[in-house]
C-alpha positions as CSV (number, residue, x, y, z in Angstrom):
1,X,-95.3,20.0,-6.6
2,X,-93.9,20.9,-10.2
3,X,-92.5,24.0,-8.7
4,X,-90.5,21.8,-6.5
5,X,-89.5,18.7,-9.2
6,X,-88.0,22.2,-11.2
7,X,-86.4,23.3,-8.1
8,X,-85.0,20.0,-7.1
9,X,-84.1,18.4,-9.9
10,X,-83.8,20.1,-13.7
11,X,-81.5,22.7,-12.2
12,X,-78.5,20.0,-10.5
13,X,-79.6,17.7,-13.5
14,X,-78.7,20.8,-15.9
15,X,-75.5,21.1,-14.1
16,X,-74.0,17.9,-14.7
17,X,-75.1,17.6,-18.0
18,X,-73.0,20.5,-18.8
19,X,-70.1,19.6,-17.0
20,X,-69.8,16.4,-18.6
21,X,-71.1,17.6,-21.9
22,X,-68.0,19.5,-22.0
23,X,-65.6,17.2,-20.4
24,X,-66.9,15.0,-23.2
25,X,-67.0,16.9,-26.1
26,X,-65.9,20.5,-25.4
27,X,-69.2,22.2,-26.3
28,X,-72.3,22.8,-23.7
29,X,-75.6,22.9,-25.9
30,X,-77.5,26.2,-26.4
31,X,-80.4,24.3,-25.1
32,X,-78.9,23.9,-21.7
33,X,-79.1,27.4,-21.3
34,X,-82.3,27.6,-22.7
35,X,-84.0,25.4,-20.4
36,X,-82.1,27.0,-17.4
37,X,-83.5,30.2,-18.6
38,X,-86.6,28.8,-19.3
39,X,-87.5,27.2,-16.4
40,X,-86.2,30.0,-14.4
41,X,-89.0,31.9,-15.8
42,X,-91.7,29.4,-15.0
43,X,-90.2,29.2,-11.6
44,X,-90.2,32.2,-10.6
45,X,-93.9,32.6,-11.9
46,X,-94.7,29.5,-10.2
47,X,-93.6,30.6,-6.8
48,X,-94.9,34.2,-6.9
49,X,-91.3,35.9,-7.0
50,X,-91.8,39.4,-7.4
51,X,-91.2,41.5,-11.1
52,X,-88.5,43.5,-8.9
53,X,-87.0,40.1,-8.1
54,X,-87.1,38.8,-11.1
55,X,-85.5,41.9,-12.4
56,X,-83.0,41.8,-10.2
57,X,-81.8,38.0,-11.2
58,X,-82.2,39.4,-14.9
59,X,-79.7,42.2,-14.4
60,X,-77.2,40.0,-12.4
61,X,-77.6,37.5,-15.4
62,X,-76.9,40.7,-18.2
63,X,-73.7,41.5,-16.2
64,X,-72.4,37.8,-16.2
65,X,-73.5,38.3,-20.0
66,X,-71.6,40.9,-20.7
67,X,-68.4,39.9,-18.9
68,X,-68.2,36.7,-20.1
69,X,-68.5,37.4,-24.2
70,X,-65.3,40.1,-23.1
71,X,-63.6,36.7,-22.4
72,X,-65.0,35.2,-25.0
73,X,-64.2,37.5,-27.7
74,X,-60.9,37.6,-25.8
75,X,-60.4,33.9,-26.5
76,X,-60.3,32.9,-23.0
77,X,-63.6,31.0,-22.2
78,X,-65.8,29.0,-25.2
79,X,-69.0,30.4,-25.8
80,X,-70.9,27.7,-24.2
81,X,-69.4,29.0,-20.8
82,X,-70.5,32.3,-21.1
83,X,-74.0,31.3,-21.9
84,X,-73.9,28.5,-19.2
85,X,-72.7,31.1,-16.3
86,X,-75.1,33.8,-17.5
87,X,-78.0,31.3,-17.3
88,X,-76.3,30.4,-13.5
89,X,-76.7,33.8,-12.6
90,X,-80.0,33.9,-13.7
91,X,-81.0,31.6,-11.2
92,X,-78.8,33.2,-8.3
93,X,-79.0,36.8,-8.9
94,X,-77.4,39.0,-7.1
95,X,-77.6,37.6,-3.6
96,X,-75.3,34.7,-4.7
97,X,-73.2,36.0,-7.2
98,X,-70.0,36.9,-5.8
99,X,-70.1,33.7,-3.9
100,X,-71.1,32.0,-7.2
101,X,-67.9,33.9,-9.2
102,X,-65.4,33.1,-6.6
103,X,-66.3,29.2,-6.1
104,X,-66.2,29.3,-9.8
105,X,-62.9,31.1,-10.1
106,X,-61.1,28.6,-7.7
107,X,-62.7,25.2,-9.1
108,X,-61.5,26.6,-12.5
109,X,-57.8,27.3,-11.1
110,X,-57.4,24.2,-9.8
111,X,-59.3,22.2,-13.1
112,X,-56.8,24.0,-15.3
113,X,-53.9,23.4,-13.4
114,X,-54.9,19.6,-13.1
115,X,-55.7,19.1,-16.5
116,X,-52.0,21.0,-17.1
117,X,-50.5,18.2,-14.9
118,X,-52.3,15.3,-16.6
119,X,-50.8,16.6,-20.0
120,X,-47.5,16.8,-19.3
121,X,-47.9,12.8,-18.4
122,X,-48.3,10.2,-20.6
123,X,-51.8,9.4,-21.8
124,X,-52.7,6.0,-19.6
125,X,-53.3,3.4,-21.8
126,X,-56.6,2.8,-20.1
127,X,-57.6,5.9,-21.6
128,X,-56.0,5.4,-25.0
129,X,-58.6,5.0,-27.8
130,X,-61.1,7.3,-25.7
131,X,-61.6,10.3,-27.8
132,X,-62.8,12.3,-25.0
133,X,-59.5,11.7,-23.2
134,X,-57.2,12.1,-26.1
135,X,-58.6,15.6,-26.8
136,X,-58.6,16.4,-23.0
137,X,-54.9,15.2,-23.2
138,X,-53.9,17.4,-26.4
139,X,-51.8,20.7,-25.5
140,X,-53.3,22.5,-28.6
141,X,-57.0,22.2,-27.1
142,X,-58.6,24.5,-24.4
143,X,-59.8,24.1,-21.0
144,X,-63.1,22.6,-20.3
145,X,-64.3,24.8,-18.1
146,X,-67.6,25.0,-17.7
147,X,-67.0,21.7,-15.6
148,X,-65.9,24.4,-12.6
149,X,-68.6,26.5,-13.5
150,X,-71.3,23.7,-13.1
151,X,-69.8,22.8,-10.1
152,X,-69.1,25.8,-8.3
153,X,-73.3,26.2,-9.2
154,X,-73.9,22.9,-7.5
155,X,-71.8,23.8,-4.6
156,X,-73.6,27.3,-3.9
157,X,-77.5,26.2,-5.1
158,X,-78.2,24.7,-1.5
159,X,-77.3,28.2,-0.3
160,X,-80.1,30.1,-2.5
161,X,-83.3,31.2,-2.1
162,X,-84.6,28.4,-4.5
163,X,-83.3,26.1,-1.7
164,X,-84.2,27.8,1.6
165,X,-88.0,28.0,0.4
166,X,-87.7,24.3,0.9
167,X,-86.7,24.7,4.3
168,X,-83.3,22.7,3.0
């Protein structure tokens, strides 16, 4: 039952926190990763994956890990991101990955682009006064992104193993 409210709900709830932490106020919490990595742990005990499985998920999470401080260092992703898409790979491993990477890749083109569009118009005034949006709105910020990272996870969870076990 508790492996299922874990399974079901703290990962998707994760998710959107993140995505609109960071549409919000540009920065995802370390403790969002912490509970993804976290629970992943008690998950995986809960539901008897095996220590080569759980290895596995590890070492697709190190390689997300160590691409994604290269773009951090490199200035192109916050280090909220990398944590957040590490963690995501945590919880897909390997078998999901490249499917995970890809959705991610595309959501992101097409956030960045739209989020180029909406600054080259004028702020709505409906939006004026809302800090959220005037930072959003500023050409001298960055790109949100782990909003296409959190969704390209939400897209591609019902396709894991987490999800199948359910029979879902």
């Amino acid at each position: 039952m508790a492996a299922d409210a874990i399974r079901l709900l703290l990962f998707p709830a994760m998710m959107a926190f993140a995505a609109s932490s960071d549409l919000l106020t540009m920065t995802i919490s370390n403790r969002v990763s912490l509970i993804l990595l976290g629970s992943f742990f008690i998950l995986a005990v809960m539901t008897g994956m095996l220590l080569a499985d759980i290895g596995a998920h590890v070492g697709a999470a190190a390689v997300v890990l160590a691409a994604t401080f290269l773009f951090f260092a490199r200035g192109w992703i916050g280090g909220g991101d990398a944590k957040l898409a590490a963690a995501t790979a945590l919880w897909f491993g390997f078998d999901q990955l490249l499917n995970y990477v890809i959705c991610a890749s595309l959501l992101g083109g097409v956030l960045t682009l739209a989020i180029m569009r909406f600054r080259l118009m004028p702020l709505p005034s409906w939006l004026a006064g809302q800090d959220w949006a005037e930072r959003l709105h500023r050409m001298d910020t960055g790109i949100p992104y782990g909003i296409a990272l959190a969704l390209a996870a939400l897209v591609i969870y019902p396709d894991t193993s987490w999800m199948k076990s359910l029979g879902m």
